[in-house]
C-alpha positions as a Markdown table, in Angstrom:
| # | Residue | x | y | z |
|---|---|---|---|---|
| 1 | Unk | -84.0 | 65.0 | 62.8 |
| 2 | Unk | -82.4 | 62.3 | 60.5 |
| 3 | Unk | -85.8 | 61.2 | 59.5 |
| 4 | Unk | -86.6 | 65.1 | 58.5 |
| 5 | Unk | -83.7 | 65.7 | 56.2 |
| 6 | Unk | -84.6 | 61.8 | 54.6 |
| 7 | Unk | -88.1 | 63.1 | 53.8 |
| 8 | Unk | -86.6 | 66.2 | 52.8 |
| 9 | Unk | -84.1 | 64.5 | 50.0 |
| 10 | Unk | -87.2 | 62.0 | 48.8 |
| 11 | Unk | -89.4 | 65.1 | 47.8 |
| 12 | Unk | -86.4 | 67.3 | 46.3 |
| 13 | Unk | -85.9 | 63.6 | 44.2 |
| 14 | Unk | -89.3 | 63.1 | 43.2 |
| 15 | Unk | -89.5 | 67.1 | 42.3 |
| 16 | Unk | -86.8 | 66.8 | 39.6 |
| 17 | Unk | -87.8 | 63.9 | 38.2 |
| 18 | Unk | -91.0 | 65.3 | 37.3 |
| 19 | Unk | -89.6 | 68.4 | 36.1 |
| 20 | Unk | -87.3 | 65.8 | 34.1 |
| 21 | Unk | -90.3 | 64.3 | 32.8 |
| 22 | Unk | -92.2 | 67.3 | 31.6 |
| 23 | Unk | -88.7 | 68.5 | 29.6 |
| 24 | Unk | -88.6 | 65.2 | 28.1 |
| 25 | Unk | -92.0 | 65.2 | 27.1 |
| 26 | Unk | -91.6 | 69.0 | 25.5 |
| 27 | Unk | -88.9 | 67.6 | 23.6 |
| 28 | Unk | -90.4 | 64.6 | 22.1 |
| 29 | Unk | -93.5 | 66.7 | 21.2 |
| 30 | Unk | -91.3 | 69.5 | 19.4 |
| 31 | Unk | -89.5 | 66.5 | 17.3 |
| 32 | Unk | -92.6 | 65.1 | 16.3 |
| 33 | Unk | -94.1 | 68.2 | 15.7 |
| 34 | Unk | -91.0 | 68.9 | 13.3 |
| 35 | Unk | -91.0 | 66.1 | 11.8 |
| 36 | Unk | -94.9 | 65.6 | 10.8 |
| 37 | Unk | -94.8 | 69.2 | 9.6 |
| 38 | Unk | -91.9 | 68.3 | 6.8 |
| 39 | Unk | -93.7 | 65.4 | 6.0 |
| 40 | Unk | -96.6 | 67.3 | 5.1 |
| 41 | Unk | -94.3 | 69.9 | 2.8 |
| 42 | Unk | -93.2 | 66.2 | 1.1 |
| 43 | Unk | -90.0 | 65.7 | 3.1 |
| 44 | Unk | -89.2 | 62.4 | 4.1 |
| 45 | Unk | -88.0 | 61.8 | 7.4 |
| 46 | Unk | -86.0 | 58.6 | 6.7 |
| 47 | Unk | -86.0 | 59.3 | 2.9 |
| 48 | Unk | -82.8 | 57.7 | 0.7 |
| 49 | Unk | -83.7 | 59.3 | -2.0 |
| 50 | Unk | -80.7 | 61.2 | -4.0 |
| 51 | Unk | -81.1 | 65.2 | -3.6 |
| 52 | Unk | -80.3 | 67.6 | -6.8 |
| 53 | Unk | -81.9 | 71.4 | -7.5 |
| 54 | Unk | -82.2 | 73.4 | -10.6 |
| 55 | Unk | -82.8 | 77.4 | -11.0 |
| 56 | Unk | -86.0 | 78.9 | -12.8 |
| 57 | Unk | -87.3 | 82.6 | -13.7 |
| 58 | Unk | -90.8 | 81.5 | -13.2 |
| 59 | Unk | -92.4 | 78.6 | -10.8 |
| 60 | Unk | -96.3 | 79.7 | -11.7 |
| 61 | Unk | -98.3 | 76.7 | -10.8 |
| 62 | Unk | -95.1 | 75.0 | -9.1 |
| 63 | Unk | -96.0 | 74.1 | -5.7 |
| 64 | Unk | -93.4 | 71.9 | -2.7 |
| 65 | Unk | -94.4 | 67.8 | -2.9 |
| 66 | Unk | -95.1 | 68.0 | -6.7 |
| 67 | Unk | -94.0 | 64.9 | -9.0 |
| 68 | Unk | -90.8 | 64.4 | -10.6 |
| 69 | Unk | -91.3 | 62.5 | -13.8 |
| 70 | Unk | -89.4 | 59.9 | -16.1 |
| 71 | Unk | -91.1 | 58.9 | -19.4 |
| 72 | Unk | -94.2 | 59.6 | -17.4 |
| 73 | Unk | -93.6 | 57.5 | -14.3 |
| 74 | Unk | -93.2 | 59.4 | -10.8 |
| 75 | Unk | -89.7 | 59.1 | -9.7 |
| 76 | Unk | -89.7 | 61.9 | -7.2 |
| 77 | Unk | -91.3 | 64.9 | -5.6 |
| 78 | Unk | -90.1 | 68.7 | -5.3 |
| 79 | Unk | -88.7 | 69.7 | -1.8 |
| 80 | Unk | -88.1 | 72.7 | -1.6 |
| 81 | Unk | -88.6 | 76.2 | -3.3 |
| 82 | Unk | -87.1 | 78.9 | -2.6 |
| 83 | Unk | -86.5 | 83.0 | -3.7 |
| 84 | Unk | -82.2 | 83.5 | -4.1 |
| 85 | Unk | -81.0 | 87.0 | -3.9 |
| 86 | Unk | -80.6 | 87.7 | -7.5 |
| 87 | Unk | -84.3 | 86.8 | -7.8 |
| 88 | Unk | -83.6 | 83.7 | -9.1 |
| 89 | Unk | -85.7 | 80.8 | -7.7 |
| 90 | Unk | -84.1 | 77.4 | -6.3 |
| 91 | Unk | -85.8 | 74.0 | -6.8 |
| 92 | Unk | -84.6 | 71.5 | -5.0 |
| 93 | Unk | -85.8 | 67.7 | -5.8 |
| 94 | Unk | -85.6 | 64.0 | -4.7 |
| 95 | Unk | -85.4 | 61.4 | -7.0 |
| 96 | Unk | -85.2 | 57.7 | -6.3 |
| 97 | Unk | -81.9 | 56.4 | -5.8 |
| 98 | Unk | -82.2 | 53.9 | -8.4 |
| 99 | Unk | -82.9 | 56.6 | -10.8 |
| 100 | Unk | -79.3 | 57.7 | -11.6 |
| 101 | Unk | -78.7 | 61.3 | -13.6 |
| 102 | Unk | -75.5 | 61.4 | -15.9 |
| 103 | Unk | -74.3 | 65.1 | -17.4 |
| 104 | Unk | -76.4 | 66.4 | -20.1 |
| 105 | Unk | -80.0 | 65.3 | -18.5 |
| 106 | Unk | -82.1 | 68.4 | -18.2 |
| 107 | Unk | -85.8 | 69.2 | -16.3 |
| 108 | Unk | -88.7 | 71.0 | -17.9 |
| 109 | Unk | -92.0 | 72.0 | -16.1 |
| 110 | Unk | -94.8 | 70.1 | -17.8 |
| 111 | Unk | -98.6 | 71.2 | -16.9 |
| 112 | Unk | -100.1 | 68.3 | -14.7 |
| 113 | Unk | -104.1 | 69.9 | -15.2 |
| 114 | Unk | -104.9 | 73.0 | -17.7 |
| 115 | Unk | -108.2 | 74.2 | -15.5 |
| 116 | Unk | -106.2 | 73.5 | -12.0 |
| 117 | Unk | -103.1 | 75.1 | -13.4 |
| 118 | Unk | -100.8 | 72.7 | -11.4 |
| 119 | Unk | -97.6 | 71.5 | -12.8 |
| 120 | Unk | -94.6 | 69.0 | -12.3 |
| 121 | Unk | -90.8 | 68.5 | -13.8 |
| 122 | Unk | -90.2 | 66.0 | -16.3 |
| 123 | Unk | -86.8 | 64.7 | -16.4 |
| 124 | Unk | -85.2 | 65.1 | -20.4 |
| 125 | Unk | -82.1 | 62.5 | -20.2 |
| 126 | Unk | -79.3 | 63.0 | -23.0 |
| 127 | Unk | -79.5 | 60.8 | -25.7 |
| 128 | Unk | -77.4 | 57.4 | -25.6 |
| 129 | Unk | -73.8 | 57.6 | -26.5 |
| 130 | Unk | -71.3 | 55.5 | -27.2 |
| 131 | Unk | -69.0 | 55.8 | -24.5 |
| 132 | Unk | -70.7 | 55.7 | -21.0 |
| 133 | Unk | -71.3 | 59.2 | -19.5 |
| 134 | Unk | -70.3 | 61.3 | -16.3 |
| 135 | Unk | -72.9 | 60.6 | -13.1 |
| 136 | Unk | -74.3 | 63.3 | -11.5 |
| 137 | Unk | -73.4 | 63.3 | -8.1 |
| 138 | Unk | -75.8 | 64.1 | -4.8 |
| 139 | Unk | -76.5 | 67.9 | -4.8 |
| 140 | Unk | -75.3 | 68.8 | -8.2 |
| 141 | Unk | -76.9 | 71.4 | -10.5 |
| 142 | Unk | -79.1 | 70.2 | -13.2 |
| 143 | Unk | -80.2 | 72.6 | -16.1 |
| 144 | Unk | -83.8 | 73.6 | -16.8 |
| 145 | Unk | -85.2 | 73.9 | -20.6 |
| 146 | Unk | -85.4 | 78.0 | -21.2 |
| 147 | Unk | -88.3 | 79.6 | -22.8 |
| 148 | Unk | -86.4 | 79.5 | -26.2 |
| 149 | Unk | -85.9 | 75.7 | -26.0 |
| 150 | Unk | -89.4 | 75.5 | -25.1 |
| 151 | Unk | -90.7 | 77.5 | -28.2 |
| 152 | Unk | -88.4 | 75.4 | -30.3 |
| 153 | Unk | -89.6 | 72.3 | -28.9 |
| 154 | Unk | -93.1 | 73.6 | -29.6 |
| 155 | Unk | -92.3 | 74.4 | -32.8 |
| 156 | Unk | -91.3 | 70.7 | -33.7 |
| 157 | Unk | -94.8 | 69.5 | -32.3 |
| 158 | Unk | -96.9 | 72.2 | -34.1 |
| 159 | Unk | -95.0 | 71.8 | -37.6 |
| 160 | Unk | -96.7 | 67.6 | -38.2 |
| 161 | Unk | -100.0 | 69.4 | -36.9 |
| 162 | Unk | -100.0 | 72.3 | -39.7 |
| 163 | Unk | -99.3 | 69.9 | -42.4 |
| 164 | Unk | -102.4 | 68.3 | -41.3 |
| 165 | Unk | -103.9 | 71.2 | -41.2 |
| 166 | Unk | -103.0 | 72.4 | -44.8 |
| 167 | Unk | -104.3 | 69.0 | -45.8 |
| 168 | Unk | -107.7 | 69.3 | -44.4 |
| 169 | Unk | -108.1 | 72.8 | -46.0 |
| 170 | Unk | -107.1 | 71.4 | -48.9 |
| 171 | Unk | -110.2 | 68.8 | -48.4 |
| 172 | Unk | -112.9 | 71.3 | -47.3 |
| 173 | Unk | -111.9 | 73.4 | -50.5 |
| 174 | Unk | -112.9 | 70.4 | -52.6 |
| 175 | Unk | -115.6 | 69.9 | -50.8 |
| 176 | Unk | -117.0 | 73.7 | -51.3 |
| 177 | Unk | -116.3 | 73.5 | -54.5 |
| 178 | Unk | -119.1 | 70.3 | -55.0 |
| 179 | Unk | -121.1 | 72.0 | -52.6 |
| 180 | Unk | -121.5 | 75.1 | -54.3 |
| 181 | Unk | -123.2 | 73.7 | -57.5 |
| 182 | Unk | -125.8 | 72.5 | -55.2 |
| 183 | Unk | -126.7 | 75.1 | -52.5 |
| 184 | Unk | -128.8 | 78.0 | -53.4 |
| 185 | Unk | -127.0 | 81.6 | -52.9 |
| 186 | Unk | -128.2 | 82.6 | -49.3 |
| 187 | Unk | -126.3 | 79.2 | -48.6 |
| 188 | Unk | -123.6 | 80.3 | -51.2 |
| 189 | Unk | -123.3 | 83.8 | -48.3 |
| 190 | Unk | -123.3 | 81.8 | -45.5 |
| 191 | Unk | -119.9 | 79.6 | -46.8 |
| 192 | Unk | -118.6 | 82.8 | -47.8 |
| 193 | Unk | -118.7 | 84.6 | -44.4 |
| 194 | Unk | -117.5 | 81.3 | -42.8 |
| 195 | Unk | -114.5 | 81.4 | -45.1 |
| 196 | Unk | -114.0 | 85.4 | -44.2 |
| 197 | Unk | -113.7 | 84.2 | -40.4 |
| 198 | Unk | -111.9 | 81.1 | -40.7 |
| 199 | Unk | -109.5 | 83.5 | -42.9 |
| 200 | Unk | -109.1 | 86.3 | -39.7 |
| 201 | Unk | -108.7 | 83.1 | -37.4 |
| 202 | Unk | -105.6 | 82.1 | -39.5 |
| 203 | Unk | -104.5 | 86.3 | -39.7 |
| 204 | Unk | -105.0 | 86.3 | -35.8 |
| 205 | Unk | -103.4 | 83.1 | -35.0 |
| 206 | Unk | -100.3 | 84.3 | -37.0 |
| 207 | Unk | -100.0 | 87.1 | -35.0 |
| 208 | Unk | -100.2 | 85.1 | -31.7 |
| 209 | Unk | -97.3 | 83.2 | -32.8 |
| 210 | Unk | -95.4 | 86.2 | -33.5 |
| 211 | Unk | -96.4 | 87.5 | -30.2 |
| 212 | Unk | -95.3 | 84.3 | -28.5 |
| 213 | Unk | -91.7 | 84.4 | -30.4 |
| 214 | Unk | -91.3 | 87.8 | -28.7 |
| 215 | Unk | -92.3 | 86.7 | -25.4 |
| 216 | Unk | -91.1 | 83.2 | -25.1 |
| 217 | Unk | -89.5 | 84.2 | -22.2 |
| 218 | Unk | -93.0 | 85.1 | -20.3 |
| 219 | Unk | -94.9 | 82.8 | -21.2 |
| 220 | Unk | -93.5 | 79.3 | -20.7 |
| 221 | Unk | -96.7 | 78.5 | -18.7 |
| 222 | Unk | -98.6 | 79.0 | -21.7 |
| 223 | Unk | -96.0 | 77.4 | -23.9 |
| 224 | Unk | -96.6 | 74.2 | -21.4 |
| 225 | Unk | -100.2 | 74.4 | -22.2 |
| 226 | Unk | -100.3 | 74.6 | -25.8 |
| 227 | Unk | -97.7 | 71.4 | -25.9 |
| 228 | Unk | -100.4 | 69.4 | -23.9 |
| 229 | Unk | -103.0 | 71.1 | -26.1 |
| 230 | Unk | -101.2 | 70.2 | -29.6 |
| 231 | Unk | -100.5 | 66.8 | -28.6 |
| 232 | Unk | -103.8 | 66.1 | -27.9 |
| 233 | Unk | -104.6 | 67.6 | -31.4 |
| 234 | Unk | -102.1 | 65.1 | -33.2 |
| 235 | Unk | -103.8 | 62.4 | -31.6 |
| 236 | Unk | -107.0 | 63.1 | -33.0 |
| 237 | Unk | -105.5 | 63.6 | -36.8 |
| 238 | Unk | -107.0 | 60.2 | -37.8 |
| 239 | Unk | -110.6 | 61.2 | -36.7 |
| 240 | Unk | -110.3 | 64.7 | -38.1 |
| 241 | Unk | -109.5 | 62.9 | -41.5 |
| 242 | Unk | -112.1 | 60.5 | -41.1 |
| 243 | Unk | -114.7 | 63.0 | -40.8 |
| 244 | Unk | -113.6 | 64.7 | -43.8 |
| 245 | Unk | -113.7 | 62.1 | -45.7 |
| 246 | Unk | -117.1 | 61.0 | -44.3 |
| 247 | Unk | -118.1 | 64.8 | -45.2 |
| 248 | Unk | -116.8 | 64.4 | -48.9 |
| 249 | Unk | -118.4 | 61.1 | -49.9 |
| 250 | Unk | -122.3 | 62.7 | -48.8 |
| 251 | Unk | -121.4 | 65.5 | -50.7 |
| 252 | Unk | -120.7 | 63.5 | -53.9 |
| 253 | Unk | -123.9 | 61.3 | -53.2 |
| 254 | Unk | -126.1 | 64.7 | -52.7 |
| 255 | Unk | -124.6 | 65.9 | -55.9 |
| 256 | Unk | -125.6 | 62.6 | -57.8 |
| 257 | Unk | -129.1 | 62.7 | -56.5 |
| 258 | Unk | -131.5 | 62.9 | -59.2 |
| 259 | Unk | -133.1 | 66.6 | -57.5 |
| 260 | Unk | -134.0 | 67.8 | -60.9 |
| 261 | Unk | -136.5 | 65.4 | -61.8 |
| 262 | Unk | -137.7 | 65.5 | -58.2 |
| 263 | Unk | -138.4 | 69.5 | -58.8 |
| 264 | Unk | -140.0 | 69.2 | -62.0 |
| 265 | Unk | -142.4 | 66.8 | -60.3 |
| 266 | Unk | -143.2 | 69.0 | -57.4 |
| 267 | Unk | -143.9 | 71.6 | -60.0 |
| 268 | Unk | -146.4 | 69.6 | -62.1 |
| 269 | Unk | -148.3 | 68.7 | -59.1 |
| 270 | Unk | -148.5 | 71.9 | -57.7 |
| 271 | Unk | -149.5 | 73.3 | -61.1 |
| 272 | Unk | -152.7 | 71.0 | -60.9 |
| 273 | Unk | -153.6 | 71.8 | -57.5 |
| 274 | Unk | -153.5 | 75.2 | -58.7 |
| 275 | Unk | -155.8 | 74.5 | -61.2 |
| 276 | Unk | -158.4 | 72.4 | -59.2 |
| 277 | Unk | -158.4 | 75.7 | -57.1 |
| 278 | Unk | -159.3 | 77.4 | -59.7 |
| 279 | Unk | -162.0 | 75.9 | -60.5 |
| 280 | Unk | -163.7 | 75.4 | -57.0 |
| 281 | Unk | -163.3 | 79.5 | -57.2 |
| 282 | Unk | -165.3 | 80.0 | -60.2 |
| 283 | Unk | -168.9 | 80.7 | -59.2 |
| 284 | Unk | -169.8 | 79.5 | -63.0 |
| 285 | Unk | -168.3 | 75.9 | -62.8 |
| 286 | Unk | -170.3 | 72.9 | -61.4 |
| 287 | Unk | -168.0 | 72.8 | -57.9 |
| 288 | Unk | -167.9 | 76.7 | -58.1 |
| 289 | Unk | -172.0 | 76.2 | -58.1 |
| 290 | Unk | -171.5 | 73.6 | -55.3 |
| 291 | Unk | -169.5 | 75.5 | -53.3 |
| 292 | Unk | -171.1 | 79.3 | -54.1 |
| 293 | Unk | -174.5 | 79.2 | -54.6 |
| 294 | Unk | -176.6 | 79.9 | -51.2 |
| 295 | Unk | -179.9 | 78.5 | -53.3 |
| 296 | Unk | -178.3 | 75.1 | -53.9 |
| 297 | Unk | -177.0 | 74.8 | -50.5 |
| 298 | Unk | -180.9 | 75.7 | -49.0 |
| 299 | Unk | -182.7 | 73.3 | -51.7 |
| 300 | Unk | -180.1 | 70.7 | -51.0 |
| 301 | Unk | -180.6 | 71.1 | -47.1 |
| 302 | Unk | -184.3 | 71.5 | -47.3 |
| 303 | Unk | -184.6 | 67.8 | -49.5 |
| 304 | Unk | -182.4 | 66.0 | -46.8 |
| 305 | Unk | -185.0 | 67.4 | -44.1 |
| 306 | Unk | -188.2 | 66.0 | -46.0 |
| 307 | Unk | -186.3 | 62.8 | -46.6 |
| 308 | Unk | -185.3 | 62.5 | -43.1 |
| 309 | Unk | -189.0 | 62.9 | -41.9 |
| 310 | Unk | -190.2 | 60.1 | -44.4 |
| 311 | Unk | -187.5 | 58.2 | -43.0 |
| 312 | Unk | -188.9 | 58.7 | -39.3 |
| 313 | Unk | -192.9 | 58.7 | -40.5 |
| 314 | Unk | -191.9 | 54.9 | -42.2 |
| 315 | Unk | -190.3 | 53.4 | -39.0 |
| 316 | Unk | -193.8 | 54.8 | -37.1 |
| 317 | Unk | -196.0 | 53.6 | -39.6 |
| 318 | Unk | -194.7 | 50.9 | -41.6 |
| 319 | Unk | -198.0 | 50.3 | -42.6 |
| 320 | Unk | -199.0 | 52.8 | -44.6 |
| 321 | Unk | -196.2 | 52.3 | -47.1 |
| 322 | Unk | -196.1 | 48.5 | -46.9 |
| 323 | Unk | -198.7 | 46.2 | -47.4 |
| 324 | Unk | -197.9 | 42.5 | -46.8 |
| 325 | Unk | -200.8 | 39.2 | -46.7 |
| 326 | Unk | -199.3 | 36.9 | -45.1 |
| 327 | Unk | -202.3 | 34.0 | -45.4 |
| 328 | Unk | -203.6 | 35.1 | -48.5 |
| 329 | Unk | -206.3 | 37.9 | -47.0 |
| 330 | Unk | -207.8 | 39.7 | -49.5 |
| 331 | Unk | -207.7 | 43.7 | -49.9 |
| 332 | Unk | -209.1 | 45.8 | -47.5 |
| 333 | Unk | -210.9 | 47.6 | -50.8 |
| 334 | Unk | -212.0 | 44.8 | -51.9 |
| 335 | Unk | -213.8 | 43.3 | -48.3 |
């Protein structure tokens, strides 16, 4: 009986440890399963890095994990995003610890790829003072740049770029104007309707700006774009004015070109071709005979046949055209 009820207290044992064993195991395999999946969404497990958020109206092209920028070097990655119940949304960001925010710093959304559409925030720190600022601390607020800030910040890059632009107009005008003493007029039309359109491009562009000042609110995707766009523009100012300047000296060369004599030359030798035509068309002249007259042509083809037989009759019979004595024989009339 005693060894019963020990059997019976080994199997309730070895029951409930592996009941113990299968909860254990559950529980490991939730944790990890928690913890890989905010890995993916870019949270660190064991992450130090200091947490603040920001608010926006707009997060197009925003997506969890993104970079957080300083001066162009990755100093974080967004955490979360989320919808508030005034419709605001909340960013929230990690930034390395050794990265340290004071009051005034700011973040704007910058556009990572144009065809993609994919963006990151860009950290704006306040500009140096001379006593030392407040820290941000862990979890504070930091502003984002509005839609107006953006335009105005647009504005600033766009303002060196149309005084380059008024410069190179300023260029191809001179460069029309030597052009236009050489070109014919169909050429002449051609500038003309080039100017028309280059003149509705300017008309329509004004109106986008003035479409963009109303709606800077909207459109600070766009705004994002055009910055990237525009500053890619700037940096290509020195080839723009190269190739101007390129354009301007071949003009002046073309223009110097002696073309006048050149004409005048084609002219006199097309005049004399005109005139040797002439004369192989007049049935009266000796190469309008040569050319024309059918009984020339058959006298003239008729002669080449007879000489061509004598031809083959001499190569048959040499003798009968050539008479050579080689040892002094005398004449056959004479034998």
């Amino acid at each position: 009986m005693f060894k019963n009820k020990e059997y019976h207290y080994k199997v309730m044992a070895f029951k409930i440890s592996n009941e113990v064993k299968v909860g254990t195991l559950v529980i490991i395999s939730l944790t990890v399963l928690i913890l890989g999946f905010n890995f993916l969404r870019g949270k660190g497990v064991f992450s130090t890095d200091v947490e603040y958020y920001t608010y926006y109206d707009n997060v197009a092209g925003l997506q969890e994990a993104a970079s957080v920028q300083l001066q162009g070097l990755k100093v974080g990655k967004i955490s979360d995003i989320e919808l508030q119940a005034d419709r605001k949304i909340k960013v929230t960001f990690q930034i390395r610890k050794d990265v340290i925010l004071y009051e005034g710093a700011q973040v704007q959304m910058n556009a990572d790829n144009l065809l993609a559409g994919t963006k990151s925030l860009i950290l704006l720190m306040p500009d140096p003072v001379e006593t030392t600022p407040k820290v941000l601390e862990a979890g504070s607020f930091v502003p984002s740049l509005s839609g107006a800030d953006l335009m105005s910040n647009l504005s600033e890059n766009i303002s060196p770029l149309l005084g380059t632009a008024n410069k190179a107009v300023s260029s191809i005008d001179s460069i029309l104007l030597s052009v236009n003493s050489i070109v014919n007029e169909d050429a002449r039309s051609h500038i003309n309707k080039s100017l028309e359109y280059l003149e509705q491009s300017m008309a329509d562009l004004s109106k986008l700006a003035s479409i963009l000042n109303r709606q800077s609110g909207n459109l600070a995707g766009v705004l994002d774009n055009a910055n990237s766009i525009t500053a890619n523009l700037s940096r290509s100012n020195e080839d723009i004015t190269q190739t101007l300047n390129n354009l301007n000296t071949f003009t002046g060369q073309l223009k110097d070109a002696p073309l006048n004599q050149a004409i005048e030359d084609l002219q006199k030798t097309i005049a004399n071709l005109n005139a040797v035509l002439h004369q192989a068309n007049n049935p009266n002249g000796s190469m309008g005979l040569m050319l024309n007259d059918p009984n020339l042509y058959h006298n003239l083809t008729t002669t080449l046949r007879s000489l061509d037989d004598l031809v083959v009759d001499l190569k048959r019979h040499p003798s009968r055209y050539i008479n050579i004595s080689v040892f002094g024989r005398k004449d056959r009339s004479q034998k």
